[in-house]
N, C-alpha and C positions, 0 to 999 in steps of 0.2 A: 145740186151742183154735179157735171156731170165728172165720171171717174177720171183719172189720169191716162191719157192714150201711150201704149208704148209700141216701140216701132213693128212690137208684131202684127200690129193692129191697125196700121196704116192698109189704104184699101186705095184700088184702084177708081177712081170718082165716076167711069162709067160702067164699070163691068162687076166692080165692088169684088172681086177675089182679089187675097193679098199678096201683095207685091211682095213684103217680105216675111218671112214664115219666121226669122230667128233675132237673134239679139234683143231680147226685152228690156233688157238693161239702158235703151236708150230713149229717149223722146225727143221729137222736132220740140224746141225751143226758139222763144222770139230771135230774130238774125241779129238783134242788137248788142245780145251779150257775147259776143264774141267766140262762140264756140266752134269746134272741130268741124269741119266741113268736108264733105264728099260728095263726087260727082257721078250721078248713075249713070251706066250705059247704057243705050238706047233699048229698050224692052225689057230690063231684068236688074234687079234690086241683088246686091250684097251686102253681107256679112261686113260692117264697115271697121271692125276691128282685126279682124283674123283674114279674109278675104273669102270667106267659105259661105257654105248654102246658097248658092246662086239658083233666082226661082226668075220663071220670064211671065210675065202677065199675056196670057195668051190671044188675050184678045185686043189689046190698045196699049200695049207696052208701059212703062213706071207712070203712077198715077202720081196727082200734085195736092195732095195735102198737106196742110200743115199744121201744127199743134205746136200752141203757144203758153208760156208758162206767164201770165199777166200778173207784176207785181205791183202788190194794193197799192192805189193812187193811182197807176196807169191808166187802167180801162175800169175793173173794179173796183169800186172803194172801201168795202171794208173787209175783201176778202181775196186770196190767191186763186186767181181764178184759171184753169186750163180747161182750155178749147180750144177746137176746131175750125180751121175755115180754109177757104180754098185761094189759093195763089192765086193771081193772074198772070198772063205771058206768057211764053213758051220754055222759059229754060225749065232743064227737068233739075236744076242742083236743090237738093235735101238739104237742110242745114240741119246737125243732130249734135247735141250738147249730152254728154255723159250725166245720166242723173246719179249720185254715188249710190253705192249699195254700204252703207253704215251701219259700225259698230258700236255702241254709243253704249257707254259704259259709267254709270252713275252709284256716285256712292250715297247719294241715297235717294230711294222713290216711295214706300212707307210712309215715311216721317210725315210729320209738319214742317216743311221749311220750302223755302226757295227755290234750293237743290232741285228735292221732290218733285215739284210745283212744275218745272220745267221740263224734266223726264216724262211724268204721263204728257204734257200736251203736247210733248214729241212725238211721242206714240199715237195721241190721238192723230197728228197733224198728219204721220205717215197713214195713218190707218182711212184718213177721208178722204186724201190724192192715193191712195195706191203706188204707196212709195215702199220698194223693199228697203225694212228696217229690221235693225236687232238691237234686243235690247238687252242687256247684264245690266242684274242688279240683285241682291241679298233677298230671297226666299225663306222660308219654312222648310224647304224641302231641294233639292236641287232636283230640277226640270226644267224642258224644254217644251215650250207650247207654240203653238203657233194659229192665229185669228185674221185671215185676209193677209195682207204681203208685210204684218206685223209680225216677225218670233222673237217670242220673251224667253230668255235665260236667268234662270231663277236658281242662285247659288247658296245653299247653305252654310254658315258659319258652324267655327268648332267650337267645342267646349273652353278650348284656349283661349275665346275673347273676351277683350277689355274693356267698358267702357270708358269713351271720350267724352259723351255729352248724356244727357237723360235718356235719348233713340238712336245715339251712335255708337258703334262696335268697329275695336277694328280685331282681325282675326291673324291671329300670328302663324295658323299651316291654311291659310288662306292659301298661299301657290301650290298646293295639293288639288286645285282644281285646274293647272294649266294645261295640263295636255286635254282635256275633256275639252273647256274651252276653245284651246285651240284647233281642236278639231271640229267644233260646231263653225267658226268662222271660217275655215276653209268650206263646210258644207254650204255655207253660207252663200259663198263665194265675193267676201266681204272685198271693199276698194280701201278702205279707209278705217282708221279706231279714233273714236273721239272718248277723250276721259276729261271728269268734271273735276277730277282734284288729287292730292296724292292717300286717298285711305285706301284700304284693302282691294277693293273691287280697282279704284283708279291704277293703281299698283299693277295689277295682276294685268290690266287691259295695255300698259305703257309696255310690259314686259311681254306679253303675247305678239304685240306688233311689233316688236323691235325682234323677235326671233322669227318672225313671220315674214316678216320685210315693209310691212304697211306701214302706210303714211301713218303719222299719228297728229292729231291735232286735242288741244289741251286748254279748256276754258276755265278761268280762275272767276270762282264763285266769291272767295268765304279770304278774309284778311286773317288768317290763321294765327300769324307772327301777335298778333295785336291780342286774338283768343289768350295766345301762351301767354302773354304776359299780363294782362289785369287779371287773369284768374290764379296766376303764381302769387299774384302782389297781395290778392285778398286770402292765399293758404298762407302766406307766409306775416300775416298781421298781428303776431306775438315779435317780431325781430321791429327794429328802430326804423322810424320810417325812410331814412337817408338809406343805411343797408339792403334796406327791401325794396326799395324802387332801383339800386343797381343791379341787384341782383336780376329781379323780375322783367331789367332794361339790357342786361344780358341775354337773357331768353329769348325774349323776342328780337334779336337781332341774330342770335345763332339760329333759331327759326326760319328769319326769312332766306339766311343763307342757305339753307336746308330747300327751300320752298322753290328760291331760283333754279339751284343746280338743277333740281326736279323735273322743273317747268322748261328747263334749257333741253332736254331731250326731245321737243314737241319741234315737229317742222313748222306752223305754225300755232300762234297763240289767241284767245280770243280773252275780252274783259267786258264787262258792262258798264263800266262809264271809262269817261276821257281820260282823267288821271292815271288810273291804273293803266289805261292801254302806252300812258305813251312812259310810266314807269317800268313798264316790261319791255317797253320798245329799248330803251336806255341801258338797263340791266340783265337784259339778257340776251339781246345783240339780236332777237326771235323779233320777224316780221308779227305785227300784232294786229286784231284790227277789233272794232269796238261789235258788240254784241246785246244791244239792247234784250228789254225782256217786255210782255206782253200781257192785257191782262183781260179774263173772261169777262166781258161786260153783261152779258145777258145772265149769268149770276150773282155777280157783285152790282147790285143797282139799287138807285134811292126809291123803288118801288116795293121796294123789301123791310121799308121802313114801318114800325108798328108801336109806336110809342102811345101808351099810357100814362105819363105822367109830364110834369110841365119842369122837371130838372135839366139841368144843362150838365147831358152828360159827355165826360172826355174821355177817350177812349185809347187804350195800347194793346198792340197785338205782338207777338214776339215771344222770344226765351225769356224767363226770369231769372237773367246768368247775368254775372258782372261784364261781362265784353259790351254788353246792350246800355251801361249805366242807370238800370234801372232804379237805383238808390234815388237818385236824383228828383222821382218821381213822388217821394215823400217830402222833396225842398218845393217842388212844384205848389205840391198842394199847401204846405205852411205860406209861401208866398200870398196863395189867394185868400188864406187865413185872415195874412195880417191886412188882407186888401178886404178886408166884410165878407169877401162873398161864402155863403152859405149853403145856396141852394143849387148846390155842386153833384155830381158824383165820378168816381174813378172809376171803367170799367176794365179790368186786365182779362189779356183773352191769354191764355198760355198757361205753361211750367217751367220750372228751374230751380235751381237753389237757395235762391232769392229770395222763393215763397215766402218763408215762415218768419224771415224778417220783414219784408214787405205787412204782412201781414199782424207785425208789432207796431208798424209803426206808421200807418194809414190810417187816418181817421173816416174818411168819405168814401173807401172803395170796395167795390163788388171782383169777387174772384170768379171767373166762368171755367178757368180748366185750360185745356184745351178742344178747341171746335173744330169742325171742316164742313166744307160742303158747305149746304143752302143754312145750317146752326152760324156757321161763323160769315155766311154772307146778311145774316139776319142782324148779328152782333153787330156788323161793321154801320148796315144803313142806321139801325138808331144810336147813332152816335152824333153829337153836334160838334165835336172839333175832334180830330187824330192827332195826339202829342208822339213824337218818337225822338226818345233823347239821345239816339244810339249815335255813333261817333264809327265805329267800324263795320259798318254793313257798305258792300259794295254796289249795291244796288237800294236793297228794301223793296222787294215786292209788296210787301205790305200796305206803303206809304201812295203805292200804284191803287191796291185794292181799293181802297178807303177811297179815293179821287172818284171811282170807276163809282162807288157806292153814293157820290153825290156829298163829303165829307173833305171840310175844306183842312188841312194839315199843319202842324208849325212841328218841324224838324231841325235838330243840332246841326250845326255847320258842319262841312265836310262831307268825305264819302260819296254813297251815291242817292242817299234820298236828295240832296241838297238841290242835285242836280234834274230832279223833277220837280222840282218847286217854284213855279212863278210868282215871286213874292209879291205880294199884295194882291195877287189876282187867283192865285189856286191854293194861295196860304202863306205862312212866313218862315224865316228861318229865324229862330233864339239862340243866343249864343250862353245864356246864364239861365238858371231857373228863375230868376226872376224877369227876365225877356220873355221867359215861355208865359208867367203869369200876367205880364203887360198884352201880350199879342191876343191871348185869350180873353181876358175880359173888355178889350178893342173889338173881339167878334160876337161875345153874349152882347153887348150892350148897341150892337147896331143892327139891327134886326136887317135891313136892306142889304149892309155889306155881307151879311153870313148868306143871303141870300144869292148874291151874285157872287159870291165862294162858290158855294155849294152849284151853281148853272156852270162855272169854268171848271170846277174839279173835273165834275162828269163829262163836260165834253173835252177837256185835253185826255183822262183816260181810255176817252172810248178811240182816241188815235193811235192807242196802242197795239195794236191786236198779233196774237199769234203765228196768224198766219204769215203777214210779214215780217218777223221776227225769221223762223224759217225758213221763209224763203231764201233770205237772205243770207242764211246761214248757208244753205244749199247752195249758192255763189258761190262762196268762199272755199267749198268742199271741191265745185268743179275747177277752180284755178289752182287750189292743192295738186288737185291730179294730174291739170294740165299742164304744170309747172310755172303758174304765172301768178306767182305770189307776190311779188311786187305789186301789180296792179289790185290783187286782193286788198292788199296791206293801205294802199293809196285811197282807196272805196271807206 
């Protein structure tokens, strides 16, 4: 696929010297998305921001190409395709859309999660169109690197930090890197800060751009309020259960207060499913707009499947933390106990605190750890059903993976797995452990339905792809700029 054209690189179509020698920052864009337009003057290209570096094409005055940013479904189907091609007719007007020049600030890219998951294939994304990107996020070491029109910002934490989860820190002289910071994003010469949440790195990214002057835009990953509170309610399982569910129902309501005001400094807001986009739209008065997520299919695929033995096995990928209700997963299996079935197995892909209970009180399950890469795409295709009992995930990329692997799914109501599930055709939603165990032995025992599961998973997941994910996102970053967040917010 060919690179990303930017307007230094526009070329006169019969004489091929360029018309304009400066502003890289921009690329012709389809005329449909409503972008900035300027009119060249007859033989000579400007500077369409500033009015400067005026060059004349010496030999056949402004040439008419144009470069289009084709988003998947348009022209290409499973990929954002930009290319080239030549206008017809005489006018010589440019249509040139600001590509942002982002700061993207991720509090986590390391880990195993979602977060993560999302931050490299931004990076990738920018790094295969030649999109200038920056990236902050928590290193070993604090440096500045830079790979093609990708620089990575890699900040080290202090000795002061805490942990919030088994791979998460938050660092309390964390803003002892702001001026450095802030000066990398001027070198930058950044348009825009996007931050995934409020931990140390989100913090530090919301504060740089509010003293910088930049737009900030703010994606809410992770129901946080919901974290505080089932993990208060299981510290606090020595107090009466009436006391300790107020208590633990105060927390997560002082939480979200905490989480809005936070969230209320973003100009706009971005969510991954419906619900939340239009509970932020309500509560925080912030134009919001919805932010699907995307999933590698040429990794996660039922051709990675390698089974040896003839168990029907189930399978969970996740934290083993209470926010996920993994407990649940041991009523599961008693369920299909009391229902005969035998020749079961539980496959948990993950860690958390859960472990060592989980692991009292499963009779049928295998513990992997944690996996990545082509280990946890290998995990996911030999799997014959995805159970995910979790209740607070905004998304569950997970629940994506597993589809993409050919891997039909029965997820707890609510949230956002619920809302990738085509029930009866890419899998079910259970509302009790023993719905999960009804739904499940309705797929072992119909060899043809698991089968037209397993054809619908894989092909709804493979409509999801990264590329348009981002692109899309990239919309939403030009009408930031442009000031047309209304219409972002209506998209």
């Amino acid at each position: 696929m060919p690179p990303v054209t930017t307007a230094s690189q526009i070329e006169c179509e019969r004489c091929e010297q360029h018309v304009f020698a400066r502003h890289s920052r921009f690329v012709i864009r389809e005329r449909a998305t409503h972008g900035l337009r300027w009119r060249l003057a007859e033989g000579e290209g400007s500077d369409p921001r500033v009015g400067r570096g005026k060059r004349r094409c010496p030999a056949t005055g402004p040439g008419r190409r144009e470069i289009s940013i084709l988003k998947s479904g348009s022209r290409s189907r499973n990929n954002t395709d930009f290319r080239s091609h030549s206008r017809s007719g005489s006018s010589d007007e440019v249509v040139l859309t600001h590509i942002a020049r982002v700061a993207y600030f991720s509090d986590a890219f390391h880990e195993a999660n979602g977060v993560a998951t999302i931050a490299k294939e931004f990076e990738h994304f920018a790094g295969r169109y030649h999109v200038p990107f920056l990236s902050v996020h928590i290193g070993t070491a604090t440096q500045r690197t830079t790979e093609g029109s990708v620089t990575t910002l890699e900040l080290a934490r202090s000795p002061l930090s805490f942990p919030l989860d088994r791979e998460l820190y938050y660092d309390l002289l964390f803003a002892r890197h702001k001026k450095f910071v802030a000066a990398q994003l001027a070198s930058f010469r950044a348009d825009l800060v996007h931050i995934t949440g409020p931990g140390d790195v989100g913090c530090l990214g919301a504060w740089v751009a509010h003293g910088l002057g930049f737009p900030l835009v703010a994606s809410w990953h992770t129901n946080l309020q919901d974290y505080a509170e089932k993990r208060l309610e299981r510290m606090l399982a020595w107090i009466p259960n009436r006391l300790r569910r107020k208590i633990s129902a105060a927390a997560g309501r002082r939480s979200l207060d905490a989480l809005l005001r936070f969230y209320g400094n973003a100009r706009i807001l971005m969510a991954p499913n419906q619900d939340i986009v239009d509970f932020l739209r309500q509560h925080t008065a912030k134009p919001t707009v919805l932010m699907p997520h995307g999933v590698d299919a040429a990794l996660f695929s039922p051709e990675r499947r390698n089974r040896r033995d003839a168990l029907f096995r189930l399978g969970y990928v996740g934290r083993l933390t209470p926010e996920k209700s993994v407990r649940s997963l041991a009523e599961i299996e008693r369920a299909l106990l009391d229902r005969g079935l035998r020749d079961f197995r539980l496959v948990l892909v993950g860690e958390g605190s859960e472990q060592i209970w989980l692991k009292a009180n499963l009779r049928h399950a295998e513990f992997k750890g944690a996996l990545r890469g082509l280990a946890l795409a290998r995990a996911f295709a030999d799997m014959d059903v995805f159970i995910f009992p979790s209740t607070t995930d905004t998304f569950g990329l997970v629940v994506l993976e597993a589809m993409a692997s050919g891997v039909p799914v029965i997820v707890a109501p609510g949230g956002g797995p619920q809302s990738q599930v085509q029930p009866g055709k890419t899998g079910f939603v259970a509302t009790t452990s023993t719905d999960f165990a009804k739904r499940i032995l309705e797929v072992k025992n119909d060899p043809a339905l698991h089968a037209r599961m397993r054809e619908a998973a894989r092909q709804h997941a493979c409509s999801a792809t990264w590329d348009s994910v981002f692109s899309s996102i990239y919309e939403t970053y030009s009408r930031v700029l442009n000031q047309d967040i209304e219409k972002a917010e209506g998209e």
